[in-house]
N, C-alpha and C positions, 0 to 999 in steps of 0.2 A: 249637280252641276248647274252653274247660273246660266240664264239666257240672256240675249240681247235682244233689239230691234234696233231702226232707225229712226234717229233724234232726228239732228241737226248736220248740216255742211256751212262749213264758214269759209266765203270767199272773198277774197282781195280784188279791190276793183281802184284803179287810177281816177272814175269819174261817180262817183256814186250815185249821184239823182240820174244819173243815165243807166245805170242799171237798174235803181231801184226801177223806172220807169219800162224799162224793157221788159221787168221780170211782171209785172202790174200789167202791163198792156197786152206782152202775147202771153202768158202762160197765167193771167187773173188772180195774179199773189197780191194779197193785200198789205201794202209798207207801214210800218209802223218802230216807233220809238222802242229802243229796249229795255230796260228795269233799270234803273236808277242802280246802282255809280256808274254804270256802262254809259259812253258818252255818246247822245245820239245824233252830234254834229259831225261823226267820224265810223258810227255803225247805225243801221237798219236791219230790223228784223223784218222778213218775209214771210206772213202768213196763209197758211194754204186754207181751203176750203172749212178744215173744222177748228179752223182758230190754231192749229200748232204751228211755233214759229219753224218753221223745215230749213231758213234759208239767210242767214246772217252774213250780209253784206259790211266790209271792212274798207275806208279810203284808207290809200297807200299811198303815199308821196313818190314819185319816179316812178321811172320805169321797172314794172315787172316783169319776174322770171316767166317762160312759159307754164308752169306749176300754180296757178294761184287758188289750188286749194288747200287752206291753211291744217284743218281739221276734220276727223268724221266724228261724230256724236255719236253715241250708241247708251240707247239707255237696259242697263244691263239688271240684271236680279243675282244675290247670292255675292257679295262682294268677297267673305273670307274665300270661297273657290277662286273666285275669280284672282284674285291678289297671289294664292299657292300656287293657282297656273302659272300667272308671270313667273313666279321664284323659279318655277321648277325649269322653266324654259330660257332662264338666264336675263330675262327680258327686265331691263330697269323701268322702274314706272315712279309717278310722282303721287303722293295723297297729298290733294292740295284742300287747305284749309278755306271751307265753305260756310263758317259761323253765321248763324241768317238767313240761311238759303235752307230750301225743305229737300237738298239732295247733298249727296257728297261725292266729289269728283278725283277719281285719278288719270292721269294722265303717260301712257305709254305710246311707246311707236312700233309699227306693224315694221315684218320682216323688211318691207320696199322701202319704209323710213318714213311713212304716213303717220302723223300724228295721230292717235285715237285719244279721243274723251270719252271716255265710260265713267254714267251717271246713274247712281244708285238715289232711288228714293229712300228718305229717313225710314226706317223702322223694317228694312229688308237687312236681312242678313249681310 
């Protein structure tokens, strides 16, 4: 059976240097650009203490839902399990095509309608 842990959380923000700054000032995440195509006029990743980006911040034009967390991260191990669990649970998911990148990502939603990103590193099952 594969495991998870926790990646990333990406949240929608209306003012983004005011969050990036709130999250930098009281909680010492350090703001930073995210990886080229990702555009970092409109995202910011949030660095915790050992350099992982925990906390990817998103501007959104208008007004937001009370919900403004888009996704959870989860970096998972054993992808063929993980992929049969969804089947077997009727649960649709997405493989989205990562050429480039040293992970591969599917994309499903938790029973509540939570987006999950589950990230396999290249060369895990």
């Amino acid at each position: 059976m594969g495991h998870a842990s926790f990646h990333h959380i990406e949240i929608a923000t209306e003012d983004l240097s005011r969050s990036c700054d709130f999250y930098a000032t009281v909680l010492g995440f350090v703001v930073g650009d995210p990886p080229k195509p990702l555009p970092a006029e409109t995202m910011q990743w949030l660095f915790d203490a050992a350099g992982r980006p925990v906390i990817h911040l998103v501007q959104e034009q208008g007004p937001l839902a009370d919900g403004t967390v888009r996704h959870l991260a989860l970096q998972c191990t054993d992808k063929v399990q993980v992929t049969a669990q969804l089947e077997v649970l009727g649960t649709p998911y997405e493989i989205v095509d990562t050429r480039g990148a040293p992970f591969d990502l599917i994309f499903a939603r938790d029973p509540s309608g939570i987006m999950l990103e589950l990230r396999f590193h290249h060369g895990e099952a």
